[in-house]
C-alpha positions as CSV (number, residue, x, y, z in Angstrom):
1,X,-42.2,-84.0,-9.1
2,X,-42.3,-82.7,-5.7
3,X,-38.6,-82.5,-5.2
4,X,-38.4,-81.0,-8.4
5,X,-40.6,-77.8,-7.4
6,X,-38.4,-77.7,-3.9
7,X,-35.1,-77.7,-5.9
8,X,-36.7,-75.0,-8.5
9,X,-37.6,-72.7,-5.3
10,X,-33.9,-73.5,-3.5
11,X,-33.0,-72.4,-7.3
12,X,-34.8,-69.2,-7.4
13,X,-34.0,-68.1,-3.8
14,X,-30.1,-68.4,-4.4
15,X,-31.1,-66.5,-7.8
16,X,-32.2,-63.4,-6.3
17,X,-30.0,-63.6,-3.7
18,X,-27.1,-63.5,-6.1
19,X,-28.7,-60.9,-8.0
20,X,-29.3,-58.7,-4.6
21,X,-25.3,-59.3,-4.2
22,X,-24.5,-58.0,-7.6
23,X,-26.7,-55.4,-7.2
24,X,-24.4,-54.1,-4.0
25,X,-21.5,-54.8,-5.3
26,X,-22.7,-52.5,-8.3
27,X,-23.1,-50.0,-5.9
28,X,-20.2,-50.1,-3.9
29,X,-18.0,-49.7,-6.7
30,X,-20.2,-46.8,-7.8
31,X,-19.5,-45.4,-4.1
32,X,-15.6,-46.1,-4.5
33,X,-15.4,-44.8,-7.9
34,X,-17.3,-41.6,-6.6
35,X,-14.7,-41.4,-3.9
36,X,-11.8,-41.9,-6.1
37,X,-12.6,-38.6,-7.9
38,X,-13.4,-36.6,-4.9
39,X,-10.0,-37.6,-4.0
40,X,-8.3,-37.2,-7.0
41,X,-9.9,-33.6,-7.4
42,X,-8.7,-32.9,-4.1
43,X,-4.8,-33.5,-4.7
44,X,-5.6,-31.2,-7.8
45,X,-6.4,-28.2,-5.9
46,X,-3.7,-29.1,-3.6
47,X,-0.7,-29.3,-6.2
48,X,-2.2,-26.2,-7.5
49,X,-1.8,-24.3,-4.4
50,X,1.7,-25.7,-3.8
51,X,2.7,-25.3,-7.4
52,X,1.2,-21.1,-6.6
53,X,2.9,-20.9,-3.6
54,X,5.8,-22.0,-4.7
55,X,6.0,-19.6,-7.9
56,X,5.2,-16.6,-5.4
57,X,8.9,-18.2,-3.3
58,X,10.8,-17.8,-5.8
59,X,14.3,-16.4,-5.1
60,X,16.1,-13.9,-7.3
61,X,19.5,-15.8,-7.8
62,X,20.5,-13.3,-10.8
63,X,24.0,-12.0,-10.5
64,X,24.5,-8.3,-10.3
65,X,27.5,-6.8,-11.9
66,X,30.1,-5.9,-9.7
67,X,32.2,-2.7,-10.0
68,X,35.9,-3.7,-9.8
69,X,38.0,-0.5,-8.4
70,X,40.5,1.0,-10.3
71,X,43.0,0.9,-7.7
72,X,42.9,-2.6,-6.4
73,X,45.6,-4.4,-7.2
């Protein structure tokens, strides 16, 4: 019985071990996921401000009409 009792407590400290590393692992991908959309919001704004800047430098390619001379020949 006595080895019994010391493989239940070898049991239940690897238990709550494991369930401390779960737990942190939970978090950390909590913390990466967090990240993730701080990041992703970020490239937002920036394509936005490109995308605005680059609206605001756009060239006027249209094509003017041209006079042709009379007397050219």
């Amino acid at each position: 019985m006595v080895s019994l009792g010391k493989e239940f407590d070898r049991f239940d400290t690897r238990m709550k071990k494991l369930a401390d590393n779960i737990r942190q692992a939970h978090e950390n991908a909590q913390d990466v996921h967090i990240t993730s959309q701080k990041i992703t919001q970020r490239f937002t704004q920036i394509e936005k401000v490109e995308l605005e800047e680059d609206s605001n430098n756009v060239l006027d390619f249209e094509e003017k009409p041209t006079i042709a001379k009379e007397n050219e020949s």
